[in-house]
C-alpha positions as CSV (number, residue, x, y, z in Angstrom):
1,X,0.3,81.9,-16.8
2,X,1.0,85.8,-16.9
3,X,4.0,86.6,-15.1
4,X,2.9,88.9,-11.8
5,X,3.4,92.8,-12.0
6,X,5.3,94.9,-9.8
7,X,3.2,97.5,-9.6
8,X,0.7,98.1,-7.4
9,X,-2.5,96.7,-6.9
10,X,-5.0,99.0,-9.3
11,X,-8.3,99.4,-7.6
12,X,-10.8,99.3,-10.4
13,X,-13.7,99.5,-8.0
14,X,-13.2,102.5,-5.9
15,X,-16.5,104.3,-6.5
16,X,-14.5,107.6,-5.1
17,X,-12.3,110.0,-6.8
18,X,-10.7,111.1,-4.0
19,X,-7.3,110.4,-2.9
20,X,-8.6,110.2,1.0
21,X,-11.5,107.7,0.4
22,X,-11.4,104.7,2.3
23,X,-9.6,101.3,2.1
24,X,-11.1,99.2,-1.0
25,X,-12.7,95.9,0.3
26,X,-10.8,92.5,-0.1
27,X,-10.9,88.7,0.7
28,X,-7.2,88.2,1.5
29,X,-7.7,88.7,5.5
30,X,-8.5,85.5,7.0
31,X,-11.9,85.2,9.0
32,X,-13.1,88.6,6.9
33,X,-16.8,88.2,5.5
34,X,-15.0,88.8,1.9
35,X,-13.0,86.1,2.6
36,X,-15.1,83.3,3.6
37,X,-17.2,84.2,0.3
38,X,-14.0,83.3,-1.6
39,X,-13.5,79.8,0.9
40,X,-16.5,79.0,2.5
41,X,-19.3,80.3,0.2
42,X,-18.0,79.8,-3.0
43,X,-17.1,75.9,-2.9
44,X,-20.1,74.8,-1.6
45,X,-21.7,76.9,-4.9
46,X,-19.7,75.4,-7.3
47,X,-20.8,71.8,-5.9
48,X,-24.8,72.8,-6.0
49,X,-24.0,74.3,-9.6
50,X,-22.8,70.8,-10.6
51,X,-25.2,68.4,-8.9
52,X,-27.9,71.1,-10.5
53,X,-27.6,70.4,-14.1
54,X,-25.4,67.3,-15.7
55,X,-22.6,69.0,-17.1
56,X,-20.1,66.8,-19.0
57,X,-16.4,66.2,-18.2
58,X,-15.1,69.0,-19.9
59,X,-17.2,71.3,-18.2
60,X,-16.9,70.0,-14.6
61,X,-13.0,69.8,-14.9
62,X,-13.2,73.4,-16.0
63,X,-15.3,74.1,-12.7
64,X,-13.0,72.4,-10.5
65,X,-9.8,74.2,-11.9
66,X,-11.7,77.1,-11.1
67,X,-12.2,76.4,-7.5
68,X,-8.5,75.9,-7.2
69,X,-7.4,78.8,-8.6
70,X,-10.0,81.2,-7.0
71,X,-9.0,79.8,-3.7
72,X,-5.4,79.0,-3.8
73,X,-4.2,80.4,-7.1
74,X,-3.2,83.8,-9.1
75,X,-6.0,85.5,-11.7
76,X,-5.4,84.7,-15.1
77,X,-7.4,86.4,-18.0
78,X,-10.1,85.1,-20.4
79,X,-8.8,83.5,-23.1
80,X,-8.6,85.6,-26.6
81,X,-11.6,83.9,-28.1
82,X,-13.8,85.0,-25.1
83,X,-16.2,87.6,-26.9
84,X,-15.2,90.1,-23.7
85,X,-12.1,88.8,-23.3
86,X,-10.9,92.6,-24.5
87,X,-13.0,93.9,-21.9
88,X,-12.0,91.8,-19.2
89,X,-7.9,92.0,-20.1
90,X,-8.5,96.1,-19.5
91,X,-10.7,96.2,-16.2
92,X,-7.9,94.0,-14.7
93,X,-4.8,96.0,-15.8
94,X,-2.6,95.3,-13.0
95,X,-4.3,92.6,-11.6
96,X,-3.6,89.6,-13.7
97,X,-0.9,87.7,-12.2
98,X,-1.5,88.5,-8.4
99,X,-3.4,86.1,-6.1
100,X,-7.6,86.5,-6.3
101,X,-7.5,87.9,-2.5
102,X,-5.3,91.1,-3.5
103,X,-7.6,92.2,-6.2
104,X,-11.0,94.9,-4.8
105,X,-13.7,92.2,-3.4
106,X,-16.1,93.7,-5.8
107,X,-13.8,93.5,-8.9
108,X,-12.8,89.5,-7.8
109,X,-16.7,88.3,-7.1
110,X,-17.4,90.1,-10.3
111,X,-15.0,87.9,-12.3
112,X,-15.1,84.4,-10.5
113,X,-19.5,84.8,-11.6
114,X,-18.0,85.4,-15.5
115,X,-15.4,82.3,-15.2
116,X,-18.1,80.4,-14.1
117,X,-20.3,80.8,-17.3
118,X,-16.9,80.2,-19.1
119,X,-16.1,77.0,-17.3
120,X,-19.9,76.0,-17.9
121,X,-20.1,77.2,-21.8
122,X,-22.2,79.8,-21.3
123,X,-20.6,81.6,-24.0
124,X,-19.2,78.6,-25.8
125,X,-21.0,77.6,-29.8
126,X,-22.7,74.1,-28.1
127,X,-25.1,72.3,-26.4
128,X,-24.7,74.2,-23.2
129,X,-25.0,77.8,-24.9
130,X,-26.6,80.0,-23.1
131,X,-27.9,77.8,-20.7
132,X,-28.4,79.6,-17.1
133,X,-26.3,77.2,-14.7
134,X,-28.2,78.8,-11.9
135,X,-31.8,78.1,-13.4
136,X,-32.8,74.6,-11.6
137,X,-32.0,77.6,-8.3
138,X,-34.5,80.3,-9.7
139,X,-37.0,77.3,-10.6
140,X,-36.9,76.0,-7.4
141,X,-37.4,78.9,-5.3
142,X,-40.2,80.6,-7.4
143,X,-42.5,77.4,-7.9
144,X,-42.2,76.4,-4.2
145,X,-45.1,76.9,-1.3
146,X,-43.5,79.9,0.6
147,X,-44.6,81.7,-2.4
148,X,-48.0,80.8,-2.7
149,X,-48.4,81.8,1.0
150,X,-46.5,85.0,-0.1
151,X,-48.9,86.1,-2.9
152,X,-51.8,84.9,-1.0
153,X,-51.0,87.9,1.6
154,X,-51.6,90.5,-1.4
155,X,-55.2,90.1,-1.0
156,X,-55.7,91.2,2.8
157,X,-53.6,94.2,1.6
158,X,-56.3,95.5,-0.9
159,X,-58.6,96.7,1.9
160,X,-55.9,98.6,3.7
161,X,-56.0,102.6,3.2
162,X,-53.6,103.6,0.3
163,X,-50.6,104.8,2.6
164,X,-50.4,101.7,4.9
165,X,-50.9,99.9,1.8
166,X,-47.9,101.4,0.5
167,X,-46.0,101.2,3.3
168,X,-46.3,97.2,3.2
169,X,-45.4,96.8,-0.7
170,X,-42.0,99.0,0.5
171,X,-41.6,97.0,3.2
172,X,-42.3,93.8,1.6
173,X,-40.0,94.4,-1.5
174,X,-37.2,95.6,0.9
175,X,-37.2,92.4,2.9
176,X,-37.5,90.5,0.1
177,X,-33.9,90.7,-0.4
178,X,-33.6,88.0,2.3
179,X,-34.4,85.5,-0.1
180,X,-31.1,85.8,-2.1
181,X,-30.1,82.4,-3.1
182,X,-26.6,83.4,-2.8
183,X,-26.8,84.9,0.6
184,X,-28.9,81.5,2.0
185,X,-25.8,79.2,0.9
186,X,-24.1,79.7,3.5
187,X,-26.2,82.4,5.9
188,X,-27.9,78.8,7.3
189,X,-31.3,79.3,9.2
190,X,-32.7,82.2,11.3
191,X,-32.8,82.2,14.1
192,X,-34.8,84.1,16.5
193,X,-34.0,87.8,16.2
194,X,-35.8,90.4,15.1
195,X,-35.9,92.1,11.8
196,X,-34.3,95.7,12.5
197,X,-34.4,98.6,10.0
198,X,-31.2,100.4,10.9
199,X,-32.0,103.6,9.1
200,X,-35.7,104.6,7.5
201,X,-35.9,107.3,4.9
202,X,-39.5,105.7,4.3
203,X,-41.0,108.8,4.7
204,X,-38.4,110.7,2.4
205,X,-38.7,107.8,-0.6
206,X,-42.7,108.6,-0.3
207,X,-41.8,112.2,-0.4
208,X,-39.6,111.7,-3.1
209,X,-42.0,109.4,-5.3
210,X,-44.6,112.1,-4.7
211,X,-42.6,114.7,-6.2
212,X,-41.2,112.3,-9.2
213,X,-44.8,112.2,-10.0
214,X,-45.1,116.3,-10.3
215,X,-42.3,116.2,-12.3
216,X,-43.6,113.3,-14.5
217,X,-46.8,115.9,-14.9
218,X,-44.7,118.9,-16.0
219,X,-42.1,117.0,-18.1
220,X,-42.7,114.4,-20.9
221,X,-40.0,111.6,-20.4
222,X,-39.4,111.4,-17.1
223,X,-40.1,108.1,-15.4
224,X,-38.8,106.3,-12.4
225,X,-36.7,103.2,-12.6
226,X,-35.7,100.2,-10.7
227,X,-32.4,98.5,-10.5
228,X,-33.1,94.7,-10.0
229,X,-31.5,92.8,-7.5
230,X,-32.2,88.5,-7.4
231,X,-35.1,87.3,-9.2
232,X,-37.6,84.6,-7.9
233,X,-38.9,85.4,-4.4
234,X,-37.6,89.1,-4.1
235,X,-38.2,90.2,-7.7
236,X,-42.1,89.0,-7.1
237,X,-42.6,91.8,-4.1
238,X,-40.4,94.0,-6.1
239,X,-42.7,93.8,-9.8
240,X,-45.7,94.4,-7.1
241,X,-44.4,97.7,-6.0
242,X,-44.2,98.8,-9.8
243,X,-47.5,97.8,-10.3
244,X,-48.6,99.9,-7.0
245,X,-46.5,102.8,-8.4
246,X,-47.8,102.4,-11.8
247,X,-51.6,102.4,-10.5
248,X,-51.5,104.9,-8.3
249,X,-50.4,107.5,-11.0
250,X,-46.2,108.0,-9.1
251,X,-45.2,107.1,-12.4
252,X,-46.5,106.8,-15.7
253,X,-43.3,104.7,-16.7
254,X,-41.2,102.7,-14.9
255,X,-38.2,101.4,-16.1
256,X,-37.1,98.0,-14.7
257,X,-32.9,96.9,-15.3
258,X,-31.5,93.8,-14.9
259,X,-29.1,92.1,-15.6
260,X,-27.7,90.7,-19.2
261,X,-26.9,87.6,-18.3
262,X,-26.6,84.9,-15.3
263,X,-24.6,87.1,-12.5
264,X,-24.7,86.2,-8.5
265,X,-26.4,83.0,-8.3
266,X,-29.8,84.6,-8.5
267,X,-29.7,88.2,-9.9
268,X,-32.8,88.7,-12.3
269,X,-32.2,88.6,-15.9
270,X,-34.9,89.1,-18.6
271,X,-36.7,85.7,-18.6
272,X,-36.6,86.0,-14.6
273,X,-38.8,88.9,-15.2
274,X,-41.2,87.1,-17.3
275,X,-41.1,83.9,-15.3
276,X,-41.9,86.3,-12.0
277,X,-45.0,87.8,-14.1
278,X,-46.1,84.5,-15.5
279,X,-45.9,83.1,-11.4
280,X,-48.0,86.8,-10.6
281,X,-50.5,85.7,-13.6
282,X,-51.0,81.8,-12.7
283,X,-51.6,82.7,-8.7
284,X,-54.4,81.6,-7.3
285,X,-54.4,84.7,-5.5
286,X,-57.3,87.4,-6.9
287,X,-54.9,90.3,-6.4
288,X,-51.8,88.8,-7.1
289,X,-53.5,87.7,-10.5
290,X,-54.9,90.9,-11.2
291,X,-51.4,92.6,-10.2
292,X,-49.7,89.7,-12.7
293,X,-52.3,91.1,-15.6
294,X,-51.7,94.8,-15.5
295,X,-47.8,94.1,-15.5
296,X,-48.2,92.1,-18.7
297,X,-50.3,95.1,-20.5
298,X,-47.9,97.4,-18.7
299,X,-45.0,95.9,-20.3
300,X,-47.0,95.2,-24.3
301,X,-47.7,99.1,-23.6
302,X,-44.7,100.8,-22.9
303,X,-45.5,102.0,-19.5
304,X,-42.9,99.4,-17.7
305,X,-39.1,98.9,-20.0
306,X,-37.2,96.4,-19.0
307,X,-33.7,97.1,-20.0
308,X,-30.3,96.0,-19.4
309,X,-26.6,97.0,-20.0
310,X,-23.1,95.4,-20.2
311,X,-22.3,97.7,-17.4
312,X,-24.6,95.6,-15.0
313,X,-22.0,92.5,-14.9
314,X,-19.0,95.1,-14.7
315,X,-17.0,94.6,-12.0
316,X,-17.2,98.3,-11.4
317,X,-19.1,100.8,-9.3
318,X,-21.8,103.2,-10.5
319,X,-19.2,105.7,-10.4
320,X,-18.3,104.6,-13.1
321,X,-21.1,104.6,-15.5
322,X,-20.6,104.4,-18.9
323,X,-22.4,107.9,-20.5
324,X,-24.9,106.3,-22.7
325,X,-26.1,104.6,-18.9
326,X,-25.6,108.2,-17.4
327,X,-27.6,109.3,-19.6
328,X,-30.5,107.2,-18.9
329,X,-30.5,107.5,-15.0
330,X,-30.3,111.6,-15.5
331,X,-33.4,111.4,-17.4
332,X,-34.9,109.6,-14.4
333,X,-37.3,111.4,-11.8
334,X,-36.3,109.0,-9.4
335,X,-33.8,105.8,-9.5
336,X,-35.1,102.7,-6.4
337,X,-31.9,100.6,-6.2
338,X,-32.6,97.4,-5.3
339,X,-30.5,94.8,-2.8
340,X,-26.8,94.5,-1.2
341,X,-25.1,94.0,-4.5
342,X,-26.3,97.1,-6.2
343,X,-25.6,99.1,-2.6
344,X,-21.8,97.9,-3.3
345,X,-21.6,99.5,-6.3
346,X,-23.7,102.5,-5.5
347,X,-21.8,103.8,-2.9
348,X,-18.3,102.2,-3.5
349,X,-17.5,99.0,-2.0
350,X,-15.2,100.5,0.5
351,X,-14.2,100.4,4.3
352,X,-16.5,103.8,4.7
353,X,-17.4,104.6,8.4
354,X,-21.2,103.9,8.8
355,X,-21.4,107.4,9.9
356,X,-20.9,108.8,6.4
357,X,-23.2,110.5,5.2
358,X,-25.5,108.5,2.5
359,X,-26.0,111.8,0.6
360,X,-22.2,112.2,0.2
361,X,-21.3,108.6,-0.4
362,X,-23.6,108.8,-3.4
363,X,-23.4,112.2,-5.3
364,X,-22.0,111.2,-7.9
365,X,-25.3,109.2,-9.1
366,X,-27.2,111.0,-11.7
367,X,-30.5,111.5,-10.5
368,X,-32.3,111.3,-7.4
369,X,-31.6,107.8,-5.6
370,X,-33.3,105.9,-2.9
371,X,-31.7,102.3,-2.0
372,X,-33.5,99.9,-0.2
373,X,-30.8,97.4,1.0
374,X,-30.9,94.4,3.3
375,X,-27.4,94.2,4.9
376,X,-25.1,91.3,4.3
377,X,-22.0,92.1,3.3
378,X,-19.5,94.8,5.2
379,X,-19.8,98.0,3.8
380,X,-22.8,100.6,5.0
381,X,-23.4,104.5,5.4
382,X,-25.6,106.8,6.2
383,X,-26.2,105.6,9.7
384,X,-26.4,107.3,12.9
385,X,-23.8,107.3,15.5
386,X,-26.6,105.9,17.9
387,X,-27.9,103.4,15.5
388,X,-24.0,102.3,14.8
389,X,-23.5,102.2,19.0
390,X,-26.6,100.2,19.7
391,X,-25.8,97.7,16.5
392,X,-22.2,97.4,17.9
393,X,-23.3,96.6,21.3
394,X,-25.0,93.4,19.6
395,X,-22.1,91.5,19.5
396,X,-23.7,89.8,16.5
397,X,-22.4,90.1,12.7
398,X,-25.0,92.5,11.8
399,X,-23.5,93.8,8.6
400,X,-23.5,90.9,6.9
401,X,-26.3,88.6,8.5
402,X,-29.3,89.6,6.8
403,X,-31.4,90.7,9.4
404,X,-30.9,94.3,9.2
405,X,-31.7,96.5,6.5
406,X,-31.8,100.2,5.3
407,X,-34.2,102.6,3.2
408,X,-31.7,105.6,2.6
409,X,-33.2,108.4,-0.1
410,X,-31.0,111.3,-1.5
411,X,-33.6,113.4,-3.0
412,X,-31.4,116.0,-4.5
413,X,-33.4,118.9,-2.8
C-alpha cells in the first residue's frame, strides 16, 4: 500500500483556472448524491456485472476487493504492468494513499470504471480480453420492445413540417438520456411527475446549426460534431438527429466521439455505434430503416467520423484537453454535447451556483458548444434565478432525479 501524503488533496478535475472557482465535488459527505454513487449505486453494479457474465474466481475476487476498497479503503495505483498504469500514477499525484471520498467525484468515478476492467481482464493477455463486462446491459436494452415502440414513432414524424420535425428529434435525443443504464440502477421507477426543461436554448441551437451550415458553405472542413453519451436506447434518438442534420444540408459532416473503451456502465463505444445502426437498419419501422440506411452510406462515405480519444476515459474536464483534441473541436462549426457525464466535464464538476452563467462556465471550449443534458447528478448552470426558486420550492431532488433537463447553447456571437 502507498504510504498517505501530507500534502493536500490535488484537484485534478477543476475545469477552472481560477483561484475563486467553486468547491470541487466529492463523495466523502454522507447522504450527498456523490456519495451514495460510491455506497449505494456502486455495490449493487458490481453484483449485476457479475451475475451478467461468468467470470472466474480470479476475476470475481478481484471485483469484490474492489468493492471494499472503494467503499471503505484508501486509492492505490495500477499496477506497473497496467498499459496506463503511467498515465494513471500522474493524474493521481497526491491522491494515492488518501481514502476514495477525498479525491474530486469526477476523478474517483473515473478510476473505480478503469479498476473495474482491471479486476475483470479487460486489459489482461486472456480469455476475458477485451471483453465489454457491461455488454449482456447494452444487449439487453437495445433488443428489448420499448425500442420497437420507440422507432415505430419515427414514421408519424415524417409528415410533420421540417421545424416541428426538428424540434422532436432534439427533443427526443435530449430525453433520451433517461435511459442511462447507470442512472436506472439505483434512480428506481417514475413516478408521476412531469418532465420539465429547466432552461431551453432550443431556439438558439437551431440558430446556431443554421449558421454552422453557412459556415460549412464558405469554409471547406468545417463540420459539426457530437460528443456521445450511453449507447443503446439514447444513442438510437441521438444517430437520428445526425441523420436529420445530415439530410437537411446543417452539416455536410458530422463527426460522432465516443468513447475508447467500456466507461459508465453504458457509455457508447464504437461497436455500440454499429450495433445502434444495425437495430436502425433491421427495424421494422419504414423510416427508422431508411434513417438506419443513409447512416451506413453516411459513415462508408465520409460524411459521418466516428472517432475517439484517450482523453474520453480521463478523469479530467474538457478544460483540460489535450491539443491534438483542441484542435479538432476548434475546427468544428458547432460541438452538441451529449448527456450528464459530458456536462460534468464540460463545465467543471464543481459546487457552481446554478445562476452562473453557462456562457462563462464554458469559455474555455474551443468552438461553439450547445449541451443537451438531462440532470442527475449535482452540478448545473446557466439557470435562472426564477427557474432555480421555482425548482427549489419542489422539495424534490431535482438535480439529480432525472426528470429535469437543459438545452444550453454558447454560440460564440
Amino acid at each position: 500500500m502507498v504510504s498517505k501524503p501530507s500534502a493536500p488533496t490535488p484537484d485534478p478535475s477543476s475545469g477552472s483556472s481560477s483561484p475563486y472557482a467553486p468547491p470541487v465535488i466529492r463523495a466523502d459527505i454522507p447522504g450527498s448524491f456523490a456519495h451514495g454513487v460510491f455506497h449505494e449505486r456502486h455495490p449493487k453494479l458490481l453484483r449485476q456485472v457479475l451475475d451478467a457474465l461468468p467470470y472466474g474466481p480470479g476475476e470475481r475476487a478481484a471485483v469484490e476487493r474492489l468493492l471494499v476498497e472503494s467503499t471503505a479503503g484508501v486509492l492505490e495505483p495500477l499496477g506497473a504492468d497496467a498499459p496506463d498504469g503511467a498515465q494513471w500514477l500522474a493524474w493521481g499525484e497526491g491522491l494515492w494513499g488518501r481514502p476514495w471520498g477525498e479525491a474530486p467525484f469526477l476523478w474517483a468515478e473515473s478510476y473505480f470504471y478503469r479498476r473495474l476492467l482491471e479486476a475483470t481482464g479487460y486489459f489482461r493477455p486472456g480469455a476475458w480480453q477485451g471483453v465489454d463486462p457491461f455488454a449482456p446491459f447494452k444487449a439487453a436494452e437495445l433488443g428489448g420492445p420499448a425500442v420497437d415502440e420507440e422507432l415505430a414513432a419515427l414514421d408519424a414524424l415524417d409528415g410533420l413540417p421540417e421545424e416541428r420535425r426538428a424540434q422532436a428529434l432534439v427533443s427526443s435525443a435530449l430525453w433520451g438520456n433517461r435511459a442511462d443504464l447507470s442512472f436506472r440502477i439505483t434512480a428506481g421507477a417514475e413516478g408521476a411527475t412531469a418532465p420539465d426543461l429547466a432552461a431551453d436554448d432550443g431556439a438558439l441551437l437551431r440558430t446556431a446549426l443554421e449558421r454552422a451550415s453557412v459556415e460549412r458553405a464558405g469554409s471547406a472542413g468545417k463540420s459539426v460534431g457530437v460528443v456521445a453519451d450511453n449507447a443503446g436506447r439514447e444513442l438510437l434518438p441521438d444517430l437520428v438527429l445526425i441523420d436529420h442534420l445530415l439530410a437537411h444540408g446543417l452539416a455536410a459532416r458530422v463527426v460522432l466521439y465516443v468513447k475508447p473503451q467500456p466507461y459508465f456502465v453504458s457509455d457508447a463505444t464504437m461497436a455500440d455505434v454499429l450495433a445502434a445502426v444495425g437495430r436502425l437498419r433491421a427495424a421494422s419501422s419504414p423510416a427508422a430503416g431508411a434513417v438506419g440506411g443513409r447512416l451506413w452510406r453516411a459513415l462508408g462515405g465520409g460524411a459521418l467520423v466516428v472517432r475517439t480519444h484517450p482523453f474520453f476515459c480521463a478523469p479530467l474536464p474538457f478544460h483540460d484537453l489535450p491539443a491534438d483534441l483542441r484542435a479538432e473541436f476548434a475546427g468544428a462549426a458547432l460541438t452538441i454535447v451529449k448527456g450528464d457525464l459530458n456536462y460534468r466535464r464540460l463545465v467543471g464538476d464543481r459546487r457552481w451556483p446554478p445562476t452562473t452563467p453557462f456562457a462563462e462556465a464554458v469559455g474555455h471550449f474551443p468552438s461553439a458548444v450547445a449541451a443537451l443534458r438531462t440532470l442527475k447528478s449535482d452540478v448545473v448552470v446557466g439557470l435562472d434565478a426564477a427557474a432555480v426558486a421555482r425548482l427549489d420550492g419542489t422539495g424534490t431532488t431535482w438535480r439529480t432525479d432525472g426528470r429535469h433537463a437543459v438545452v444550453q447553447v454558447d454560440p460564440r456571437g
